[in-house]
N, CA, C and O of each residue as an XYZ file, in Angstrom:
572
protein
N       3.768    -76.672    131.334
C       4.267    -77.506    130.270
C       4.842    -78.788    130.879
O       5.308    -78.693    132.015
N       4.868    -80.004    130.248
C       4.810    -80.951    130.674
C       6.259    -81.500    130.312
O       6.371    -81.964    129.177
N       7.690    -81.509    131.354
C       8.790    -81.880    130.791
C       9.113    -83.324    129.277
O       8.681    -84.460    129.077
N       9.803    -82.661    128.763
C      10.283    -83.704    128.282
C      11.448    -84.630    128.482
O      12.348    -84.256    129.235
N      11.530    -85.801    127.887
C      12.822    -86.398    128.270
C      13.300    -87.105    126.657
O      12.622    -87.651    125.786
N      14.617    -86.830    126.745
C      15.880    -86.641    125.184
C      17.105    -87.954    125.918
O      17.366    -88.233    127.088
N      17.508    -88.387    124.891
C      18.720    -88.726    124.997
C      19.873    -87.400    125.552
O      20.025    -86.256    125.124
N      20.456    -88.044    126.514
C      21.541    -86.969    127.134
C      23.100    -86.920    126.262
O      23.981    -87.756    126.064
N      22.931    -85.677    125.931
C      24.592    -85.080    125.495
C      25.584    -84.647    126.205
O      25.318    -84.109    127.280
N      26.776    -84.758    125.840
C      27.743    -84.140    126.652
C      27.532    -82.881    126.499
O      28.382    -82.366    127.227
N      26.807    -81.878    125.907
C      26.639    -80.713    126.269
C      25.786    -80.265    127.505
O      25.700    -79.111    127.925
N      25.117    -81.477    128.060
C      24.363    -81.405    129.340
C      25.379    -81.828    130.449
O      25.112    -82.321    131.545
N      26.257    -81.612    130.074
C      27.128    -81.676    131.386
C      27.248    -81.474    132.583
O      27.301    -82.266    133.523
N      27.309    -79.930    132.527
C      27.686    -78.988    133.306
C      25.998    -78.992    134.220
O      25.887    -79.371    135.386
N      25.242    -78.661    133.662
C      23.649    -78.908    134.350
C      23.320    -80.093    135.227
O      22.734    -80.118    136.310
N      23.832    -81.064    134.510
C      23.393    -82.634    134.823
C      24.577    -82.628    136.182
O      24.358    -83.320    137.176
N      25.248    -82.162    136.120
C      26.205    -82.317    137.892
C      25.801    -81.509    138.530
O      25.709    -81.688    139.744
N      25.460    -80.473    138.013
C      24.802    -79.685    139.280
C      23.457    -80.079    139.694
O      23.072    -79.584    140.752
N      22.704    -80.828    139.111
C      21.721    -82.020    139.502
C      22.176    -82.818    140.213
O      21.875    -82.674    141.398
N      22.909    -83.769    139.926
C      23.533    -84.663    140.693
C      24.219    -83.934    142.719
O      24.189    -84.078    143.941
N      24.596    -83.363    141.836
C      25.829    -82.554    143.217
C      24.561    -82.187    144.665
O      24.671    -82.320    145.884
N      23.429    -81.697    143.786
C      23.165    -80.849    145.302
C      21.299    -81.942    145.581
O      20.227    -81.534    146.031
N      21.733    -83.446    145.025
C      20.678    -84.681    144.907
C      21.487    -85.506    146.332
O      22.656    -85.882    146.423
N      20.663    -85.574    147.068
C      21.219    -86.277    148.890
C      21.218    -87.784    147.829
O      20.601    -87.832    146.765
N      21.876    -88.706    148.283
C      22.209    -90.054    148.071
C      23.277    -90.510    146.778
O      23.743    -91.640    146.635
N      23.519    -89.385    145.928
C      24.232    -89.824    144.957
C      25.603    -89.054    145.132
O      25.924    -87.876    145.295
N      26.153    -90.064    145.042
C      27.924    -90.319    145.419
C      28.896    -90.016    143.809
O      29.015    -91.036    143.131
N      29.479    -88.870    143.283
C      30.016    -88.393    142.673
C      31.757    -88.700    143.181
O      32.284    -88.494    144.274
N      32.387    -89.308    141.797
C      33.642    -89.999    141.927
C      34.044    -88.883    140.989
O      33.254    -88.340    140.217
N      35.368    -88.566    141.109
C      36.174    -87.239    140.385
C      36.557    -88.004    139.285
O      36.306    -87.441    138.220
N      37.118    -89.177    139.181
C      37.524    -89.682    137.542
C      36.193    -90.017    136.771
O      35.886    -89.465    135.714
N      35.457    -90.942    137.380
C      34.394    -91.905    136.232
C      33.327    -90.676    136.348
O      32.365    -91.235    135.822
N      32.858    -89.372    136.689
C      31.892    -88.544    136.589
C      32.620    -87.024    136.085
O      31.897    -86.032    135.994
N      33.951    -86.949    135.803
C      34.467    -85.790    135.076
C      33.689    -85.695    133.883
O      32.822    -86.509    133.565
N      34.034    -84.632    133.195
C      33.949    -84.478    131.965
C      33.883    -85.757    130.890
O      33.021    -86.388    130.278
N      35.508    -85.742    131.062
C      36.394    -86.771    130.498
C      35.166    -88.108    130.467
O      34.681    -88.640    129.469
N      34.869    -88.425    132.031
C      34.422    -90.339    131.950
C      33.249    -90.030    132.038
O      32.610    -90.975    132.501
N      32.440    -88.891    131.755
C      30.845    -88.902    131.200
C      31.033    -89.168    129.540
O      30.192    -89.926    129.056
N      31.847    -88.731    128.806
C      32.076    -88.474    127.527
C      32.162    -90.064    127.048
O      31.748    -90.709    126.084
N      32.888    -90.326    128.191
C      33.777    -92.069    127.815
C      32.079    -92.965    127.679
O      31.670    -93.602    126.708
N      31.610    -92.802    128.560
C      30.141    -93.655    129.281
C      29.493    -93.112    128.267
O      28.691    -93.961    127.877
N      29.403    -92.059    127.568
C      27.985    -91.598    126.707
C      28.657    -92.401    125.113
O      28.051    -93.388    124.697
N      29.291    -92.138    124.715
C      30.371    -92.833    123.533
C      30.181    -94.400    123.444
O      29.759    -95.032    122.475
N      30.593    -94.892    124.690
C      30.294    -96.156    124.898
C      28.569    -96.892    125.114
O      28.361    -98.106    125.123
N      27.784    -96.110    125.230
C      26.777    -96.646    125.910
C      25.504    -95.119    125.260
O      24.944    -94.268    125.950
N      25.449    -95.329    123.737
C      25.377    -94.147    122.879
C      23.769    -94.494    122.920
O      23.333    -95.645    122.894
N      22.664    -92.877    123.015
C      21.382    -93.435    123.529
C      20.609    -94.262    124.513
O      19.615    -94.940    124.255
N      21.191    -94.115    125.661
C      20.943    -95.197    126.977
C      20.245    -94.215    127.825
O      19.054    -94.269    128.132
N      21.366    -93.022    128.288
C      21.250    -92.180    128.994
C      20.411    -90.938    128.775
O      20.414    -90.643    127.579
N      19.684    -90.099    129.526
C      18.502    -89.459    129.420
C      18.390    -88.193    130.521
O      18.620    -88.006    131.716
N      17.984    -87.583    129.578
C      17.705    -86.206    130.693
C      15.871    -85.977    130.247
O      15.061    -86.254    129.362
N      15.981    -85.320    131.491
C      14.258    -84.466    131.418
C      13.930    -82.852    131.515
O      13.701    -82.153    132.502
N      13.974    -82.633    130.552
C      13.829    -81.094    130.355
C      12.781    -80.355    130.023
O      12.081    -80.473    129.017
N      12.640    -79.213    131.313
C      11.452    -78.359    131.087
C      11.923    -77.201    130.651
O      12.665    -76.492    131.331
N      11.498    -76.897    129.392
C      11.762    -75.553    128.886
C      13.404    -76.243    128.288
O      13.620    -77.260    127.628
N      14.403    -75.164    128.867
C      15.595    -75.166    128.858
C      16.148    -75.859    130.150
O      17.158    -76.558    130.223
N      15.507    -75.611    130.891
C      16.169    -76.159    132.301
C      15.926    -77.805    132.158
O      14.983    -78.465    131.720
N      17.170    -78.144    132.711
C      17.210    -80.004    132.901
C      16.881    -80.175    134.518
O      17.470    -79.724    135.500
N      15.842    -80.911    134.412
C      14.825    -81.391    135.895
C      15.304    -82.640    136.299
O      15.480    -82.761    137.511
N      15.608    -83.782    135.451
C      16.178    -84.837    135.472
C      17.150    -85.567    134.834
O      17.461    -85.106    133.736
N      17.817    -86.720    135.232
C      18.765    -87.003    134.633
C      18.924    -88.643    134.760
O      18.359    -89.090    135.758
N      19.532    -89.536    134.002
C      19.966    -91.009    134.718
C      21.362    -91.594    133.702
O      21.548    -91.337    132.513
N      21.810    -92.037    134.179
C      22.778    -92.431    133.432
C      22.958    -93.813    133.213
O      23.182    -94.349    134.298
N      22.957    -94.812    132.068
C      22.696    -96.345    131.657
C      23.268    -96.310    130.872
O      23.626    -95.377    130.153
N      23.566    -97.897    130.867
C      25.038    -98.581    130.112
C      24.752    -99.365    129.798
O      23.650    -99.231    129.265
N      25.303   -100.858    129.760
C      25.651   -102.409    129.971
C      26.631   -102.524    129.662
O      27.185   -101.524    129.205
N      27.247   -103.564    129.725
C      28.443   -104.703    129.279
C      27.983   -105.513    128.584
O      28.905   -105.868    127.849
N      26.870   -106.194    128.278
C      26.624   -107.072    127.038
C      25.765   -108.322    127.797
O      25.160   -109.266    127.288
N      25.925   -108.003    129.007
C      24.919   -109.160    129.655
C      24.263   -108.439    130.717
O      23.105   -108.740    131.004
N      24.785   -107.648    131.247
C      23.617   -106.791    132.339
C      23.650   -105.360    131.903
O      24.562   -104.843    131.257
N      22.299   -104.635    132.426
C      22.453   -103.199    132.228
C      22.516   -102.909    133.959
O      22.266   -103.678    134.887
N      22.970   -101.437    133.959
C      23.452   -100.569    134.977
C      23.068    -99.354    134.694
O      23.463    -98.799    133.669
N      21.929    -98.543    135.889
C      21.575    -97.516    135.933
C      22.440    -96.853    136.889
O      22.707    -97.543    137.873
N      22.867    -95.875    136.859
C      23.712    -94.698    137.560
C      22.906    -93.083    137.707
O      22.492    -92.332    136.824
N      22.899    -92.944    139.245
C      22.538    -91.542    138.665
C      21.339    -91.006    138.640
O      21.069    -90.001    137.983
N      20.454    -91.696    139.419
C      19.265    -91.677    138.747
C      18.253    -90.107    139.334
O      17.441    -90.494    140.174
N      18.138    -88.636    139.111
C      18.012    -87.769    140.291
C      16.669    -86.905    139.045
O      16.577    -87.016    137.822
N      15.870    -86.143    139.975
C      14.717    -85.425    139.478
C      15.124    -84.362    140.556
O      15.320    -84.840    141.673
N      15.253    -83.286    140.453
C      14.672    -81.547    141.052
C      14.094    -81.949    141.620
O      13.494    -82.935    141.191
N      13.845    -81.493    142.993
C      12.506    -81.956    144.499
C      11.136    -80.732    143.361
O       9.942    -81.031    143.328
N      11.508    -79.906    142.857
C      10.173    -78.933    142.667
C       9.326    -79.904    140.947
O       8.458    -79.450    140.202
N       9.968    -81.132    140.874
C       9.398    -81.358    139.549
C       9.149    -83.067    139.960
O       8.774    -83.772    139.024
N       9.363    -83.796    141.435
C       9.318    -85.150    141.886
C       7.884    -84.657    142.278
O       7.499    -83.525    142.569
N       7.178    -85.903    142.193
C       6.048    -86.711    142.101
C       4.918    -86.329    140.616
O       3.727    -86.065    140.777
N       5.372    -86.360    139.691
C       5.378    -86.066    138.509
C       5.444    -87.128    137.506
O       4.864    -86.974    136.431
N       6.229    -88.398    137.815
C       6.509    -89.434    136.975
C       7.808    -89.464    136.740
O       8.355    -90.567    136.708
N       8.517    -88.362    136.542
C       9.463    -88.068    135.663
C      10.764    -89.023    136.123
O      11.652    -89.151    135.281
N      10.950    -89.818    137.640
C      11.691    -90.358    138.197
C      11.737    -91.878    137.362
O      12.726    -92.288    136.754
N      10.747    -92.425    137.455
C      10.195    -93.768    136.503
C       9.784    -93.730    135.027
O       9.832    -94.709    134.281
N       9.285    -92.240    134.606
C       9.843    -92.298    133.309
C      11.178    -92.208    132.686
O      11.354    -92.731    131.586
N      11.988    -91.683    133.201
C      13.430    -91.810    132.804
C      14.043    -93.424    132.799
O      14.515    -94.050    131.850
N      13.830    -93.895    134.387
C      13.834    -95.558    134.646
C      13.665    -96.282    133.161
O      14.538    -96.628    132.365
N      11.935    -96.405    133.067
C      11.799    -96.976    131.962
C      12.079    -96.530    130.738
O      11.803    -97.479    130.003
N      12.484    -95.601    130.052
C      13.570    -95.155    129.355
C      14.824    -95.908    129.320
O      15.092    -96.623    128.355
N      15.410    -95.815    130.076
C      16.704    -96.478    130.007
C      16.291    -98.620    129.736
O      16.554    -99.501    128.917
N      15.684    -98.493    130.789
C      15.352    -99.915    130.532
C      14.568   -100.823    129.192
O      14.767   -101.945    128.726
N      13.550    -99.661    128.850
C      13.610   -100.080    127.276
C      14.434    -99.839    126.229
O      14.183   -100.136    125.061
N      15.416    -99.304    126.625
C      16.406    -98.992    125.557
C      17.289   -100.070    125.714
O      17.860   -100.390    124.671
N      17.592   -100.780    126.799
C      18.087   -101.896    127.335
C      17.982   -103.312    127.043
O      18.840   -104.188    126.932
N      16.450   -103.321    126.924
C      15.953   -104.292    126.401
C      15.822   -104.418    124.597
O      15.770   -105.430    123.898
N      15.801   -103.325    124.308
C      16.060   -103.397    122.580
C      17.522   -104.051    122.245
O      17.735   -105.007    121.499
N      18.258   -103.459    122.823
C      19.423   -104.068    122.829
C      20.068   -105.488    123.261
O      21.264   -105.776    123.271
N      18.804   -106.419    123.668
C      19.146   -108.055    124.256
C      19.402   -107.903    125.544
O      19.521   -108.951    126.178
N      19.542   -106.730    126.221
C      20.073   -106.679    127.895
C      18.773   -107.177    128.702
O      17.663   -106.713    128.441
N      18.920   -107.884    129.427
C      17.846   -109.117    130.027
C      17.190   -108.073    131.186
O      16.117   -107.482    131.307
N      18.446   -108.180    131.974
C      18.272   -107.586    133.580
C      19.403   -106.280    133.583
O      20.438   -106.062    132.953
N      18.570   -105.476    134.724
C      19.412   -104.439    134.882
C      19.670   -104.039    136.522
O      18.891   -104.481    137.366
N      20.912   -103.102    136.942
C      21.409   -103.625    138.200
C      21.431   -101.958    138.610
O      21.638   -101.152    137.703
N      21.225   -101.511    139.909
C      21.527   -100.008    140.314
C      22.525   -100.669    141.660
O      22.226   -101.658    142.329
N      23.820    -99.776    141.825
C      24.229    -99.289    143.146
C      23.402    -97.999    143.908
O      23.046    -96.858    143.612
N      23.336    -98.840    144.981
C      22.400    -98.045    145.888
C      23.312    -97.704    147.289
O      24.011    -98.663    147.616
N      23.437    -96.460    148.215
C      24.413    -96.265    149.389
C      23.395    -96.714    150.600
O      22.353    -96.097    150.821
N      23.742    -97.659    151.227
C      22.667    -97.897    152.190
C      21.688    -97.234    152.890
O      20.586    -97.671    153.225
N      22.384    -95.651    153.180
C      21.912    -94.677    153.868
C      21.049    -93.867    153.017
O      20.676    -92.746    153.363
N      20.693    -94.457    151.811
C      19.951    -93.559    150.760
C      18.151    -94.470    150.925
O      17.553    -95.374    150.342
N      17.905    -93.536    152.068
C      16.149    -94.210    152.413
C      15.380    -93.980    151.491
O      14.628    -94.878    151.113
N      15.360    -92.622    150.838
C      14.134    -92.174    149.505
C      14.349    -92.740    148.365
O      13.427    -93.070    147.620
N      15.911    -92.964    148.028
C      16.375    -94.047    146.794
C      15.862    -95.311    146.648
O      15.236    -95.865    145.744
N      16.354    -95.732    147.984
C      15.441    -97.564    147.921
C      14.041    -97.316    148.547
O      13.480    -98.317    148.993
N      13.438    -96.200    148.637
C      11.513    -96.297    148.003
C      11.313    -96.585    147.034
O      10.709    -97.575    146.619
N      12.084    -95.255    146.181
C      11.911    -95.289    144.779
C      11.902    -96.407    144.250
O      10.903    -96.736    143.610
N      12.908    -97.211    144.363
C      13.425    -98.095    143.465
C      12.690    -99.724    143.901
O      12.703   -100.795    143.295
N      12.029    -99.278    145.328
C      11.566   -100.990    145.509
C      10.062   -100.509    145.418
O       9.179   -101.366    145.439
N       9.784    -99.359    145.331
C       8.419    -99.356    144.677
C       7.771    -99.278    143.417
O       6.576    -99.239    143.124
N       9.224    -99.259    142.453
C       9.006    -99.809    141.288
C       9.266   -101.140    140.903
O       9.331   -101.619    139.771
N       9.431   -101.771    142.223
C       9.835   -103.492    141.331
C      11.079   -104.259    141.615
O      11.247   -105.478    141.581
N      12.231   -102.950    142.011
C      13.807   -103.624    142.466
C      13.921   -104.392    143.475
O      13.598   -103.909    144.560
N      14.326   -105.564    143.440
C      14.682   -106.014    144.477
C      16.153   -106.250    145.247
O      17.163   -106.413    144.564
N      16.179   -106.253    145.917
C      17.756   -106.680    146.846
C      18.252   -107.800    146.783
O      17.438   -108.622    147.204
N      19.185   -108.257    146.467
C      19.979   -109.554    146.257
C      20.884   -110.155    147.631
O      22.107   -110.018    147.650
N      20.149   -110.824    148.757
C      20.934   -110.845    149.643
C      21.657   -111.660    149.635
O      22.158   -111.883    150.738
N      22.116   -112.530    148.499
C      22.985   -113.283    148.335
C      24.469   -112.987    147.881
O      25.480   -113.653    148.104
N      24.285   -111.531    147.022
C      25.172   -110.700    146.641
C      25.770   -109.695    147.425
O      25.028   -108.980    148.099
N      27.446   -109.455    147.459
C      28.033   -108.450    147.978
C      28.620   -107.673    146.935
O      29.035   -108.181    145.893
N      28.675   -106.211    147.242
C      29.773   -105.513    145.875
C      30.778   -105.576    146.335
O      30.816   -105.094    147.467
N      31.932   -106.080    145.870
C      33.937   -105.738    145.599
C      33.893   -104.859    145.110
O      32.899   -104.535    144.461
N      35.192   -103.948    145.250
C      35.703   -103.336    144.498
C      37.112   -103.415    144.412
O      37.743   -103.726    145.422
N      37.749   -103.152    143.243
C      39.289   -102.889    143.350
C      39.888   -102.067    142.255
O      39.890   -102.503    141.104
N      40.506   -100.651    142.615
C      41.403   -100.242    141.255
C      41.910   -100.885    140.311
O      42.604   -101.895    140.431
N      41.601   -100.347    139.309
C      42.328   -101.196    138.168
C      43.663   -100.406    137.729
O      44.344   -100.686    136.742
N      43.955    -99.171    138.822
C      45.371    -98.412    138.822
C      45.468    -98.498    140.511
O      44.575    -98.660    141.343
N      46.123    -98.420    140.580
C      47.267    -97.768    141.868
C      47.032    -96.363    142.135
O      47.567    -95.836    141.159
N      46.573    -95.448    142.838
C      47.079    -93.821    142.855
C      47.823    -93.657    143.615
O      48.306    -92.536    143.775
């Protein structure tokens, strides 16, 4: 059977991290990937995000947003027993046409340098690197 892919619920929670968790290159933050700030991101950014499900079991997952002028993919992971399938770039373009319905022009992924199979993926669909650009970061709390 040939997975499908749904808009993602917070009832895919619990599945969708254990995707994530045991996926080499993706970097899981305890506040913005709890419960709590998946709920916040799906609420905010309602129909973006996408899972791929065979049967009952979830094979894939990605998580997409914007702010109103760029979109942002997060997240982006397939099961090794269900990759080379499509299902990695169908989710992609999923999010990105949902992106584009919405006026979002361009869309942006954080990538960890050390993630070699990530930036295949992603520059063999088209991404390019911005070497003009650096990422900042800074709390917007104190801990």
């Amino acid at each position: 059977m040939k997975p499908r892919i749904r808009n993602m619920k917070l009832a895919d929670y619990a599945p969708v991290v254990a995707l994530w968790r045991q996926t080499p290159g993706i970097g899981l933050d305890d506040h913005s990937d709890s419960r709590r700030g998946i709920a916040r991101y799906l609420r905010r950014n309602p129909r973006l995000s996408f899972v791929a499900c065979d049967g009952d079991c979830i094979v894939g997952a990605v998580l997409s947003g914007h702010d109103g002028r760029r979109g942002y993919l997060h997240h982006l992971a397939v099961l090794p027993s269900h990759r080379g399938m499509g299902l990695g770039q169908n989710l992609m373009m999923r999010c990105l046409n949902a992106l584009a319905r919405q006026g979002v022009p361009k869309c942006n992924i954080f990538l960890f340098d050390s993630n070699d199979s990530g930036r295949a993926f992603w520059e063999h669909n088209g991404w390019k690197q911005r070497p003009d650009l650096r990422l900042l970061q800074k709390m917007t709390r104190e801990t």
